[in-house]
C-alpha positions in Angstrom: 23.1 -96.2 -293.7 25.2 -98.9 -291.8 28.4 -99.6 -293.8 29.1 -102.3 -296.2 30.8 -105.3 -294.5 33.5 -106.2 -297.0 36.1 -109.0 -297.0 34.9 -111.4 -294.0 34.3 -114.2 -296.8 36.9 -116.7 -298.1 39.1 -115.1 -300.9 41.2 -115.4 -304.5 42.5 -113.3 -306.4 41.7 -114.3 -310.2 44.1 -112.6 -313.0 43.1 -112.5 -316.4 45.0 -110.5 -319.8 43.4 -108.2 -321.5 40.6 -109.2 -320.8 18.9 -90.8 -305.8 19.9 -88.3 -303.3 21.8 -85.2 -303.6 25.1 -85.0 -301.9 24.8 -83.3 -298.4 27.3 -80.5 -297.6 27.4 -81.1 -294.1 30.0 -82.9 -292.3 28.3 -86.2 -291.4 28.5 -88.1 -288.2 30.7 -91.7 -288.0 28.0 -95.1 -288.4 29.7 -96.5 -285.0 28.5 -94.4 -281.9 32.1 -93.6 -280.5 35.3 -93.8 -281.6 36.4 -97.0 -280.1 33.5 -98.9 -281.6 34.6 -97.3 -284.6 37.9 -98.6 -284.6 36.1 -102.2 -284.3 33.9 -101.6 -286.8 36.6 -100.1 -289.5 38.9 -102.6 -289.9 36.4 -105.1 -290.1 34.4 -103.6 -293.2 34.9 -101.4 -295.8 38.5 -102.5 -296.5 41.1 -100.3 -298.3 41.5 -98.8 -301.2 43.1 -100.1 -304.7 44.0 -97.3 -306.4 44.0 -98.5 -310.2 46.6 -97.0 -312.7 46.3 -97.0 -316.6 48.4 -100.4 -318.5 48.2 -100.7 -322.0 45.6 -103.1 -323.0 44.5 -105.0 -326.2 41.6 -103.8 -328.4 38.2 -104.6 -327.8 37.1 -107.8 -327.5 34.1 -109.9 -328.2 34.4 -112.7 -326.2 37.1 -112.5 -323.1 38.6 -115.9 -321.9 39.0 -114.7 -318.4 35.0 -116.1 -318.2 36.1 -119.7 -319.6 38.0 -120.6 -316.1 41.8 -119.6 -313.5 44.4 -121.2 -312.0 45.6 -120.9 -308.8 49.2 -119.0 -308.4 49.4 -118.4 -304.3 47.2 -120.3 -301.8 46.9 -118.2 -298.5 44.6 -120.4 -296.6 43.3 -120.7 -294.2 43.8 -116.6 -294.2 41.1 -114.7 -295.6 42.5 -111.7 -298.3 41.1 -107.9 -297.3 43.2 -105.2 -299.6 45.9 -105.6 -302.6 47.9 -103.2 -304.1 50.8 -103.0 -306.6 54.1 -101.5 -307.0 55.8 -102.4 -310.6 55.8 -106.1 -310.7 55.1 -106.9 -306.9 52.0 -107.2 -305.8 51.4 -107.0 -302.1 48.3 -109.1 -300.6 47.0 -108.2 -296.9 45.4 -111.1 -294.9 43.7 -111.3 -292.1 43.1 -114.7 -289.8 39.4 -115.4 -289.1 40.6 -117.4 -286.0 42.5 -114.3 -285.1 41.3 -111.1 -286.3 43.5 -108.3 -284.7 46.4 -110.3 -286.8 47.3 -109.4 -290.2 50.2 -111.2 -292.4 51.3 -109.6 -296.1 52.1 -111.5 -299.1 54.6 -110.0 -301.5 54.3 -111.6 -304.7 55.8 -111.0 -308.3 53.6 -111.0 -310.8 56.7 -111.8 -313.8 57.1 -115.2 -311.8 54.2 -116.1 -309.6 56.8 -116.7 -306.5 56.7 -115.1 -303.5 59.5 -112.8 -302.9 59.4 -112.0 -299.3 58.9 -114.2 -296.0 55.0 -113.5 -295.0 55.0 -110.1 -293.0 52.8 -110.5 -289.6 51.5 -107.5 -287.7 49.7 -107.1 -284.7 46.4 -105.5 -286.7 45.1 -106.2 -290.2 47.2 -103.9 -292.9 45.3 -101.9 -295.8 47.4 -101.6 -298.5 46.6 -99.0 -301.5 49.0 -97.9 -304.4 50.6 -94.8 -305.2 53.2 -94.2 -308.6 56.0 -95.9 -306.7 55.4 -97.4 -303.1 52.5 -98.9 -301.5 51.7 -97.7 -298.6 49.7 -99.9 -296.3 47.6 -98.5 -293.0 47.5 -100.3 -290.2 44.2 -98.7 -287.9 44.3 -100.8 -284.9 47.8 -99.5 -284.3 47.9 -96.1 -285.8 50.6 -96.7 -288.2 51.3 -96.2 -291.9 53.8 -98.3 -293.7 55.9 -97.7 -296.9 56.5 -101.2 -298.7 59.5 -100.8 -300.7 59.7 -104.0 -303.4 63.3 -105.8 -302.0 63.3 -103.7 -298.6 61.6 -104.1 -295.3 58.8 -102.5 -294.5 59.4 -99.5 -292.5 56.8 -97.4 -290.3 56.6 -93.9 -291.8 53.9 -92.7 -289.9 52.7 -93.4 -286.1 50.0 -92.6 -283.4 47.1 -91.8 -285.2 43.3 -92.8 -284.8 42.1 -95.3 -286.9 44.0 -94.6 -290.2 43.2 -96.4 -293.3 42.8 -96.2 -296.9 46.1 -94.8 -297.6 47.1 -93.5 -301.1 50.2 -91.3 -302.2 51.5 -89.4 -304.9 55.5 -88.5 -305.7 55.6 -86.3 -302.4 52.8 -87.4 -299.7 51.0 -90.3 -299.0 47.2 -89.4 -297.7 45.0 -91.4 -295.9 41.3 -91.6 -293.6 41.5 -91.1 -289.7 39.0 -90.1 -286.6 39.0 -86.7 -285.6 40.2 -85.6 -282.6 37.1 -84.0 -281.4 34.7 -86.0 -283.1 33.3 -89.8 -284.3 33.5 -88.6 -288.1 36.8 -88.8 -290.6 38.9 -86.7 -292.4 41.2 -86.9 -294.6 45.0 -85.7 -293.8 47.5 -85.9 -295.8 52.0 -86.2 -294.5 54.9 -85.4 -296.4 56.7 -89.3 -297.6 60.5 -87.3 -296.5 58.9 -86.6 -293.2 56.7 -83.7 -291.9 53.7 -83.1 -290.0 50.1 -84.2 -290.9 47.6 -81.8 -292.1 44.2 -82.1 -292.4 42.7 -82.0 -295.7 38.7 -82.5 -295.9 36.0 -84.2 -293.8 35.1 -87.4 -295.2 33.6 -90.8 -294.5 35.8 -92.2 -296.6 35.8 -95.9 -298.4 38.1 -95.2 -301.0 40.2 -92.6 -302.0 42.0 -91.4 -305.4 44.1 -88.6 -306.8 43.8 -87.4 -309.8 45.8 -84.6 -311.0 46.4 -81.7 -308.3 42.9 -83.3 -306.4 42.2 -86.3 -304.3 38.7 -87.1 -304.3 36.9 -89.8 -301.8 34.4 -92.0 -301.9 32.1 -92.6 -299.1 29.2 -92.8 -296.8 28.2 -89.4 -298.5 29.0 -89.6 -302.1 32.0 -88.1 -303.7 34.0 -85.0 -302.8 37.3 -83.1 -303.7 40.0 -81.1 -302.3 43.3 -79.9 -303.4 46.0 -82.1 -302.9 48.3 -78.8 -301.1 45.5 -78.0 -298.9 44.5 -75.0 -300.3 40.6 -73.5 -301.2 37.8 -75.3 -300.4 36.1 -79.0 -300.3 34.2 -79.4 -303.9 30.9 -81.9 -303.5 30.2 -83.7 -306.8 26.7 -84.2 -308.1 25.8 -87.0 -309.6 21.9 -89.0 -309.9 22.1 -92.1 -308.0 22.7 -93.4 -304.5 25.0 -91.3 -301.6 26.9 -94.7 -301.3 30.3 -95.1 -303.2 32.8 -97.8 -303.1 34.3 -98.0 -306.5 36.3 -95.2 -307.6 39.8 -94.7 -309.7 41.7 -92.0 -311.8 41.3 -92.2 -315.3 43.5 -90.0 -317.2 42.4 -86.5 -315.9 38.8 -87.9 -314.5 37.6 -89.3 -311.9 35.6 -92.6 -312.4 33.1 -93.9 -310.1 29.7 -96.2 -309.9 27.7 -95.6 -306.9 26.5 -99.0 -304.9 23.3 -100.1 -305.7 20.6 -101.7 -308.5 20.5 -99.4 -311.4 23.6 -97.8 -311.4 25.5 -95.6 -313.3 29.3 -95.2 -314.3 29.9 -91.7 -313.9 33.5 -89.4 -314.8 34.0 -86.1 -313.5 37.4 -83.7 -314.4 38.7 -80.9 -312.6 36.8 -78.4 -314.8 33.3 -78.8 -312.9 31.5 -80.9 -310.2 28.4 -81.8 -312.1 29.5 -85.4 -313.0 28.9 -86.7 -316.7 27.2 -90.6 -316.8 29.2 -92.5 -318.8 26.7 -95.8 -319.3 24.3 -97.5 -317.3 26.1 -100.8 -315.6 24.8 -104.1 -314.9 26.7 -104.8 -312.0 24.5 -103.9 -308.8 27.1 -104.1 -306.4 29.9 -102.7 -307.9 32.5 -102.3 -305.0 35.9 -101.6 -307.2 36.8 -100.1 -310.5 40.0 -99.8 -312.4 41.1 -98.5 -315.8 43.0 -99.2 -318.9 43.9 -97.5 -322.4 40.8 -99.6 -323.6 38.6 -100.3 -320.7 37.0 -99.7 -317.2 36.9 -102.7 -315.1 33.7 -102.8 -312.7 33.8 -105.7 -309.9 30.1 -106.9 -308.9 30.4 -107.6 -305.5 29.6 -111.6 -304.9 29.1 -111.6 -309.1 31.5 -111.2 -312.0 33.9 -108.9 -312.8 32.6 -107.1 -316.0 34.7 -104.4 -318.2 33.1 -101.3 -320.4 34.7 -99.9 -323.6 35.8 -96.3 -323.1 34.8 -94.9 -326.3 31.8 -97.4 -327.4 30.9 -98.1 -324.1 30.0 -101.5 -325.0 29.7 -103.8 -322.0 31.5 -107.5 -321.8 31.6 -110.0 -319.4 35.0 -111.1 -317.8 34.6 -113.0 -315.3 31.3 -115.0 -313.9 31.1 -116.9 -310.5 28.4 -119.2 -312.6 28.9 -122.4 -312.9 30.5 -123.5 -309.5 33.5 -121.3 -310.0 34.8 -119.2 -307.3 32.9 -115.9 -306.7 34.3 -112.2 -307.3 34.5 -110.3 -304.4 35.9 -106.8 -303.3 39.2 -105.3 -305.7 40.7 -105.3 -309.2 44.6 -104.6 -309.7 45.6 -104.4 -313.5 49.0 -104.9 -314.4 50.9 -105.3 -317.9 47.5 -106.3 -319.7 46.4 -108.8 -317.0 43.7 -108.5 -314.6 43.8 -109.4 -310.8 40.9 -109.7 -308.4 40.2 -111.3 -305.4 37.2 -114.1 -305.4 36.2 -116.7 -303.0 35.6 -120.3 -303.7 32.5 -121.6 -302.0 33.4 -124.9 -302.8 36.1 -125.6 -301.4 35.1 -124.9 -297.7 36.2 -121.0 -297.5 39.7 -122.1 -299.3 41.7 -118.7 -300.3 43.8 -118.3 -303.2 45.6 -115.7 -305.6 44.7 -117.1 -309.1 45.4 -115.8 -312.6 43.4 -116.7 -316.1 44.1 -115.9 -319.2 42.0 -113.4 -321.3 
């Protein structure tokens, strides 16, 4: 199945409070035929991860005001918004130019204030940024470089001269992300020491997003969902699950894994460390759902092109949180929770492609 082309529309990011096959064993091949059309192909589709984290977050809710309406807090036009991730209070925003693909520019942003705190940050390629318990780390494939974005501090290259990295995550000690093989068209994922050290291979994996849970980091792909340890050790674990071998939207939950696989009539599953036979947690409107991130309260599904909707975790009674009815700008790829508000990215069809980061009020 070709991959997903994600992020080539005009984007906002909207913040709100509160608001059937088996999986294959085998290695499977890269979509693109060779590793340099892969490289094309990757960092224009399928755009890094957002690895959600638990916030506290009021009670359930009948009716959440993030559907009513936002306003805009940061206007990036005419740049188009791929990946966003956050570390505390700052959330970093990676852009790309439509007029200039190959050139990427980060936004730092503080979420306490709505200023920027940083001059834009341009690169020669388009950065993927994904979050870990401290840092983001953002990849940068078209120059085979990982970043570490340190809130106050310069970004600094911690990693160089790799193929095609992206969707990079981390965890107190090493920061993991998705690269070409050496040998091959298909991906694996490595992961490197953040104090420096080699990079070690960890699992073959097509990978769209990734997330670590516990002492495993699962991945998301072309081919379902898989798991490895995080220290390399024992052996890749496939997860079974009923529904399509496509997977965008995935995030830790406590000790689970969540994730929805992309297509009409799907299912939010969980997994733990225990078994991989997932468990469906409730069938989800959403047919697209590209993104997922969780609360105390809630899972947040994004409908690609939709609405943003969010599922109690113990009733698992659905709400609607955001809707692109009504002429208002339409949901798109990734959902960042932070202190009880909600931020995704949208795009505002309107307004001729005009980009923003917005924030409502739940």
């Amino acid at each position: 199945m070709a991959k997903l082309v994600r992020g080539l529309g005009f984007a906002l990011v909207v913040g709100c409070s509160s608001p059937k096959s088996t999986q294959s064993d085998a290695r499977e091949p890269d979509v693109a035929a060779d590793a340099a059309a892969d490289v094309a192909i990757d960092v224009m589709v399928d755009a890094a991860i957002d690895v959600p984290v638990d916030v506290p977050i009021d009670g359930p809710s009948s009716s959440p005001r993030c559907a009513a309406g936002a306003t805009i807090a940061l206007d990036v036009s005419p740049l188009k918004i791929t990946t966003m991730a956050r570390s505390g209070s700052t959330l970093y925003v990676s852009t790309y130019d439509p007029a200039n693909f190959g050139q990427g520019t980060l936004y730092t942003f503080d979420l306490t204030t709505h200023t920027q705190t940083a001059a834009p940050f341009v690169t020669t390629g388009i950065l993927q940024v994904g979050e870990s318990p401290g840092d983001v780390f953002a990849a940068e494939p078209s120059a085979g470089r990982i970043w570490q974005l340190h809130p106050g501090a310069a970004p600094q290259v911690l990693v160089s001269d790799r193929v095609d990295p992206w969707v990079p995550v981390a965890d107190s000690t090493h920061v993991y992300w998705a690269e070409l093989t050496p040998t091959s068209s298909g991906r694996q994922v490595v992961r490197s020491a953040i104090a420096g050290g080699p990079v070690e291979p960890l699992m073959a994996c097509q990978a769209y997003q990734l997330a670590i849970v516990g002492q495993h980091i699962y991945c998301a792909g072309q081919n379902g969902v898989r798991r490895h340890r995080t220290d390399g050790t024992g052996a890749t674990e496939f997860i079974s699950y009923a529904g399509i071998s496509v997977v965008f939207a995935l995030a830790a939950a406590g000790t689970d894994a969540v994730f929805a696989p992309f297509g009409a009539g799907s299912t939010l599953f969980r997994v733990d460390s225990t078994t991989t036979a997932a468990t469906a947690i409730t069938p989800i409107s959403g047919p697209r759902n590209s993104d997922v991130a969780t609360s105390s309260d809630y899972f947040y599904l994004l409908d690609l092109t939709s609405a943003v909707r969010r599922i109690h975790r113990t009733t698992a009674q659905e709400e609607l949180v955001y809707s692109s009815g009504g002429g208002r700008p339409v949901p798109q790829q990734w959902v960042v929770l932070w202190n009880e508000h909600l931020y995704f990215d949208a795009q505002d069809s309107q307004l001729g492609g005009t980009s923003y980061l917005m924030h409502c009020v739940d």
